[in-house]
Every structure is written in C-alpha cells, then in structure tokens.
C-alpha positions in Angstrom: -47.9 -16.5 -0.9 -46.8 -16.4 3.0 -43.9 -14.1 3.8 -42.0 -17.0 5.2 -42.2 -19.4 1.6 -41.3 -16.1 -0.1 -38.2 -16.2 2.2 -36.8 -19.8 1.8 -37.9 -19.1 -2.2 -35.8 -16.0 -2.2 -33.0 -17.8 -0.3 -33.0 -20.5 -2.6 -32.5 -18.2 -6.1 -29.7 -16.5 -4.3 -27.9 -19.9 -3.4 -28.3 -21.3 -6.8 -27.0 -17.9 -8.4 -24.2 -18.4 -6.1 -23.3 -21.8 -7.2 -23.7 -21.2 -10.8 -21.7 -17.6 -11.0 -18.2 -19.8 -11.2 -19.5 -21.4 -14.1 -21.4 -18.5 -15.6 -17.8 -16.2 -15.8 -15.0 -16.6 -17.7 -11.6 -16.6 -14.9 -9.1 -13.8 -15.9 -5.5 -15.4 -16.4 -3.2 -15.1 -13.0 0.3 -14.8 -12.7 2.3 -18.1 -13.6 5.9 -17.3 -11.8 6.4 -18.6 -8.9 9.5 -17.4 -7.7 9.3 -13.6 -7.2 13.4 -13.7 -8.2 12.7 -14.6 -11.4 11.1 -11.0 -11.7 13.7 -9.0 -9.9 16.3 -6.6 -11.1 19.8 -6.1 -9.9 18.8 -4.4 -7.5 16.4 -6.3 -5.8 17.2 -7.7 -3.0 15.3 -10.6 -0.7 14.6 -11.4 3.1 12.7 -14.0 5.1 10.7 -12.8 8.1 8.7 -15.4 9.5 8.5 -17.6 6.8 7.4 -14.3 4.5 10.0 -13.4 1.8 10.4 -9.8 1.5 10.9 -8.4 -1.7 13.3 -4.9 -1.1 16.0 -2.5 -2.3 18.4 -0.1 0.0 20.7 2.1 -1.6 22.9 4.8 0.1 25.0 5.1 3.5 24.2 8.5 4.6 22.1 9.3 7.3 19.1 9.3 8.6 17.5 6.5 7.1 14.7 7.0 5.1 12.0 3.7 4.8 9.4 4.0 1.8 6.4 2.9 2.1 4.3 2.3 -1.3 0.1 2.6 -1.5 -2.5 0.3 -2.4 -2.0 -1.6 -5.7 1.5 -0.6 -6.2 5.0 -2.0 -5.7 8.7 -0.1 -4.8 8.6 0.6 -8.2 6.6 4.0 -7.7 9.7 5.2 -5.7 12.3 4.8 -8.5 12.3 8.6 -9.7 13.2 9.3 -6.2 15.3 7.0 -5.2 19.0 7.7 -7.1 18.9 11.2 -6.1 17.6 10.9 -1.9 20.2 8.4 -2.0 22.8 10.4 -2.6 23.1 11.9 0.5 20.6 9.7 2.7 20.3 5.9 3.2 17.7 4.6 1.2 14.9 1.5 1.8 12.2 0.7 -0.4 10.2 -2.5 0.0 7.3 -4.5 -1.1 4.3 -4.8 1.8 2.6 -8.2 2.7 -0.2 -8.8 -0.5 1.2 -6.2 -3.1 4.9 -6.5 -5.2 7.6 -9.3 -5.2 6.9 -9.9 -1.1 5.4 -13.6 -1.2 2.1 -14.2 -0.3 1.4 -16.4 2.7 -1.9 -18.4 3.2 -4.3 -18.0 6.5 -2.7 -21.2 8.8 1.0 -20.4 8.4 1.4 -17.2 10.8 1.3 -17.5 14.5 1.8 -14.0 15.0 -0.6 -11.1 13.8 -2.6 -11.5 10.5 0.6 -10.3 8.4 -1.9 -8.8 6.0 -3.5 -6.6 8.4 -2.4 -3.2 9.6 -0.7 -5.0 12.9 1.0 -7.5 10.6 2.1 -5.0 8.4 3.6 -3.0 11.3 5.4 -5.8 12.7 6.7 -6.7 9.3 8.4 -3.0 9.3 9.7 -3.1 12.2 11.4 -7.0 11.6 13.0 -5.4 8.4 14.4 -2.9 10.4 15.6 -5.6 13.1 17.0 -7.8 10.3 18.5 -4.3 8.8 19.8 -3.1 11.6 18.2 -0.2 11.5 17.7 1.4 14.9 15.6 4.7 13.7 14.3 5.8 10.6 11.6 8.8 8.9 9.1 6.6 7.3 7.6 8.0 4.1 4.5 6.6 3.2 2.4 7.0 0.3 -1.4 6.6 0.3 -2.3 3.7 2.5 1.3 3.2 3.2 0.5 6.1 5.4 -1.6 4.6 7.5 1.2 2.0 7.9 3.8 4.5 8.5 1.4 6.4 11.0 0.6 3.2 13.3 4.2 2.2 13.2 5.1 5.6 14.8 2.3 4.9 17.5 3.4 1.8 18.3 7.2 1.7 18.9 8.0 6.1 18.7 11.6 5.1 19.4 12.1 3.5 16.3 10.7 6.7 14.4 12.4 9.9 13.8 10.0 11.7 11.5 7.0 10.7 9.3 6.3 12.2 5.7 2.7 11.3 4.5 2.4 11.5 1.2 -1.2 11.8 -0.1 -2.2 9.9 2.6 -5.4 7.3 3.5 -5.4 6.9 7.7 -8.6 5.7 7.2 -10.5 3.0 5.7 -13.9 2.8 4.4 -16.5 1.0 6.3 -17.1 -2.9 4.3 -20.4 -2.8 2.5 -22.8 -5.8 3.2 -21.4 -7.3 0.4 -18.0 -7.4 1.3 -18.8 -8.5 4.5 -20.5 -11.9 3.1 -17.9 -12.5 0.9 -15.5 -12.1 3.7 -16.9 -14.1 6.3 -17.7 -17.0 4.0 -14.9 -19.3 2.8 -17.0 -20.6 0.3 -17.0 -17.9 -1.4 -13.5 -16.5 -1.4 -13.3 -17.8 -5.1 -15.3 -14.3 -6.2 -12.9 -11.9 -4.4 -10.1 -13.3 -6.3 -12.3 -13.0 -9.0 -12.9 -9.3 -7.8 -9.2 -8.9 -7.3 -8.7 -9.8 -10.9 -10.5 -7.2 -12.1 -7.3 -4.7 -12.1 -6.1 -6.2 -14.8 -8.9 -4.8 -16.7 -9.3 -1.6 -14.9 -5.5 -0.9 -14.0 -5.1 1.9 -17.0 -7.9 3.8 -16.2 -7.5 3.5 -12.3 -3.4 4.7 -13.3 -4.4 7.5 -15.2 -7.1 8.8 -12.7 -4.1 9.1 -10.2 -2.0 11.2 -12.2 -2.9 14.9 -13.2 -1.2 14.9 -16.7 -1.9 11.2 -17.8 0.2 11.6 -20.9 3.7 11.4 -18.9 2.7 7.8 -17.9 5.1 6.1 -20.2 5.5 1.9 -21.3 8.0 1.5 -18.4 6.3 3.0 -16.2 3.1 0.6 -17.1 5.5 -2.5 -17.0 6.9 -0.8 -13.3 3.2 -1.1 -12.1 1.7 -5.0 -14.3 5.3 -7.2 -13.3 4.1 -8.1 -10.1 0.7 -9.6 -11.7 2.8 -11.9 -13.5 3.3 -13.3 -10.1 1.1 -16.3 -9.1 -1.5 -15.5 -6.5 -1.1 -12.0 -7.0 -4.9 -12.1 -6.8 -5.3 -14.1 -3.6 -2.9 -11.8 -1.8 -4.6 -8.8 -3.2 -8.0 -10.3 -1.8 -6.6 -11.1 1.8 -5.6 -7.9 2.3 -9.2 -6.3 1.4 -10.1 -9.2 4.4 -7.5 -8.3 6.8 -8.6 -5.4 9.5 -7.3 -2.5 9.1 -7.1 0.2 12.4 -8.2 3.3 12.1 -5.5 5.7 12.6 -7.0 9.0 11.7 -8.8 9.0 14.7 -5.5 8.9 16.4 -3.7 11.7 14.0 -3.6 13.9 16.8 -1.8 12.0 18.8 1.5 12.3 16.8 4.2 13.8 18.7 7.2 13.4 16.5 7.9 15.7 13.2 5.3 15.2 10.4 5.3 16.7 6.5 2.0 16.1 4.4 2.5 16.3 0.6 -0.2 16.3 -1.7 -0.9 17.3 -5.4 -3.0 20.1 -5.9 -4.8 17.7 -8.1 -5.5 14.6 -6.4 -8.2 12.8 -7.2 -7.7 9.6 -5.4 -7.3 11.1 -2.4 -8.7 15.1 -2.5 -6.2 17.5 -1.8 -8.7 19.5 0.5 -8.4 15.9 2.7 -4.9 16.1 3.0 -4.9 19.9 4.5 -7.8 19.2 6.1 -5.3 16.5 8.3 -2.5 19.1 8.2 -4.9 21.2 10.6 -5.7 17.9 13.2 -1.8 17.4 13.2 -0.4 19.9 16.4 3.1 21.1 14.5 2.5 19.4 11.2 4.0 20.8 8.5 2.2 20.9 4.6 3.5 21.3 1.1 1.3 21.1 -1.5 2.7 20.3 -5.4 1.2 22.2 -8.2 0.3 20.3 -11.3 0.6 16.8 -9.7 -1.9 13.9 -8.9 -1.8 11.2 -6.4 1.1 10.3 -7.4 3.7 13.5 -7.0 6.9 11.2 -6.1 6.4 10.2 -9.6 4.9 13.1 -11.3 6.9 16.1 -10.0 10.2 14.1 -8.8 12.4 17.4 -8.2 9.4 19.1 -6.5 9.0 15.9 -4.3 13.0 15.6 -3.5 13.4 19.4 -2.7 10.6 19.3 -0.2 11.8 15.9 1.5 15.8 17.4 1.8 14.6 20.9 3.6 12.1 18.8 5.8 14.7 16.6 6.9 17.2 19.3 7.3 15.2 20.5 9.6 14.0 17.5 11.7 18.2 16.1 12.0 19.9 19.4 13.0 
C-alpha cells in the first residue's frame, strides 16, 4: 500500500475515533449552582473586577497586609487553619484565583484585557483586588502555583510588594505534550478537556492524600473544604481554560528578586520535592528557607503552628 493512502487511511481512523469518543464515554455530572453565593459562608465576601466576580475573605486590621494565594485545584479554603490566628495581629486576604473556587468563570470573548486565566490575567487580577481594597503594599504568600503568581506580581509592579513567602512553590510549568497541544489549539475538541477536567472528581482523594505526609489527619471537613467549589457549574470548563492559558515562566527569573523572600516546604513533599524547594532557596541572592518536619505539600494545613511561627519571625524581620 503507498505511504501516502496509508496516511489519509490513518488520518481517517483518527477522525472517526474523534467523533465517536463523545458518544463512546459516559459525561461525569458538573456542578449545578449557579450563583457561587449560594455556596458561601459568612464570611465570604464578593467583588466584581471586570466583569469577573471575585470570590474572597479579609479578616484583621493590623499591619502589614498579608494576601494568600492558593495552588492548583484548591480554593481559600486551604488557608483556614491559618487564618484566625495571622489575623490576630496582621490584616488578612484570602481569595479565590480566576478558574478555581467561588471566583466566576468567564468565557474566551468577554475580556479585553489579558487572558484572565493566564499568569498576566491572574496578576492583574491581584493587583485590581488590591486597587478595589485599597491596599497600597502587601507580602504575598503563595502556595504551589500560587507562587508563581505571587512571584510575577513582585516582578511586575515591586512597589506594591513588601515581601514574598513561597510556600512549596511551582515557578515553573511543564512543557504541553503533543496531545495537549491538539486539544488546545482545536475548538472542536475542547469538549475532551472538560472531559479531562472532570476527572478530579474521581481522582481528587488519591491526588489529596498524595499531598499530605500523614493522610489520616485529612478529616470530612476538610474533604467538603476542597469538593464545594465542584458543585459549582462550569467548574470543569474553568479548570480546562486555565490548563490553555500561557503561563510565564518565572523560575528563570528567580534570581531576579530583590525584595525579602521565605521558602517553606515539608520535608516530605511529594508534589513538589523538597530537594526543589532548597534547590530555589540557593538561586534566590538573600532568600531565606525553613523547612517543616513531618509535613507534605500542604504544611499551612498539616503543621498550622509550625507554619504560623515561621510566617510571624519572617515578618518581624522584614517590617522592623
């Protein structure tokens, strides 16, 4: 058979597997609310930035300002054990990023500005919460890939930045495989990376656990903390337009950092290796590193008192 029929053959069986996938699977049920209030707590509180409603909480009046920033697949929920006690004596914000939380999801066509799902968007999201806030300077705290958030936010605009505490942090993102890259340059088939998206539901437990180092202190609450937001509708599609969105790549730029930094990682991480996390301690000129014993990705939740005493000296330090 000529290589070129065996070609348009191949191409063919691909296609028609394609186009018979959305029939061949079963869809996993979505979230059904529609108004993210409907899930809130007391607490909660709600803001619209360019026709985005942002889901958040602030707590406290001391000073400086401390801004949270959650990780991938997580909500301001994983801040709670922190929260009561930082607050005390700091001014507290915690909020839900564009694609993950209570934070509405907007649809490719309705921003004008920076795709809000990218690292750009994300940044000038933070930075419009602080505006509408009023809050002139603040150490950003992120967590996992809320670092690389936190890290291009201090790049960006330094004067809005008094500190940055990185908390098992991702500044870099994996290069897209071939076949994320065909799913995310064809529309037609955006269907299968909701699909893909979905697939936390099923996976969520095991991906929860793997993140902590003793699995058995993940309790009901926290499990309902982590699954509210999927009863959110198009939890899925926001989920799978942030995969699209571009992300920068701020590790190469690490060294660049000229304001205060703290790295904190579990000695136990599994998500993101605690030998990583020194390893960017040593590219950081003046960085500063605490590492938690008996903790996963997750120490803020793990090890609260650890996490709190660490965050109080380091900011003692940077605010004398």
């Amino acid at each position: 058979m000529p290589i070129i029929l065996i070609f348009i053959v191949t191409l063919t069986v691909i296609g028609v597997i394609f186009g018979l996938i959305p029939f061949l699977i079963k869809p996993l049920p979505g979230g059904e609310v529609t108004d993210p209030r409907e899930l809130a707590d007391t607490c909660s509180q709600f803001i619209d930035l360019n026709g985005i409603t942002i889901h958040y909480k602030k707590f406290g009046i001391g000073k400086p300002v401390l801004i949270l920033l959650h990780g991938i697949g997580s909500n301001l929920f994983s801040w709670e054990k922190i929260i009561p006690v930082l607050s005390e004596q700091f001014t507290i914000i915690a909020y839900d990023w564009v694609g993950f939380g209570l934070t509405t999801r907007p649809k490719p066509g309705t921003w004008t500005r920076d795709n809000p799902y990218g690292t750009s968007g994300q940044v000038n999201t933070l930075i419009g919460l602080m505006d509408a806030l009023a809050v002139e300077k603040a150490v950003l705290v992120g967590h996992s890939f809320g670092g690389l958030i936190a890290g291009e936010t201090s790049l960006l605009h330094p004067d809005r930045v008094t500190g940055l505490i990185l908390v098992d942090p991702v500044l870099k993102v994996k290069r897209r495989s071939i076949l994320m890259k065909l799913l995310t340059r064809t529309p037609k088939l955006d269907w299968f990376g909701h699909y893909l998206s979905r697939q936390i539901v099923l996976q969520g437990d095991n991906a929860l656990r793997r993140a902590w180092h003793d699995p058995s202190l993940i309790t009901s609450v926290i499990l309902e903390g982590y699954y509210k937001p999927l009863k959110m509708a198009g939890w899925d599609y926001g989920l799978w337009e942030f995969f699209k969105a571009e992300k920068i790549n701020v590790l190469a730029k690490a060294g660049q950092f000229k304001l205060p930094v703290l790295i904190i990682t579990g000695s136990d991480d599994r998500i993101v290796p605690t030998r990583s996390s020194i390893e960017l301690y040593r590219w950081i000129p003046g960085a500063e590193m605490a590492v938690i014993d008996d903790a996963g990705h997750n120490p803020q939740e793990e090890r609260p008192s650890e996490f709190i005493s660490i965050i109080q000296a380091f900011i003692g330090k940077i605010t004398k």
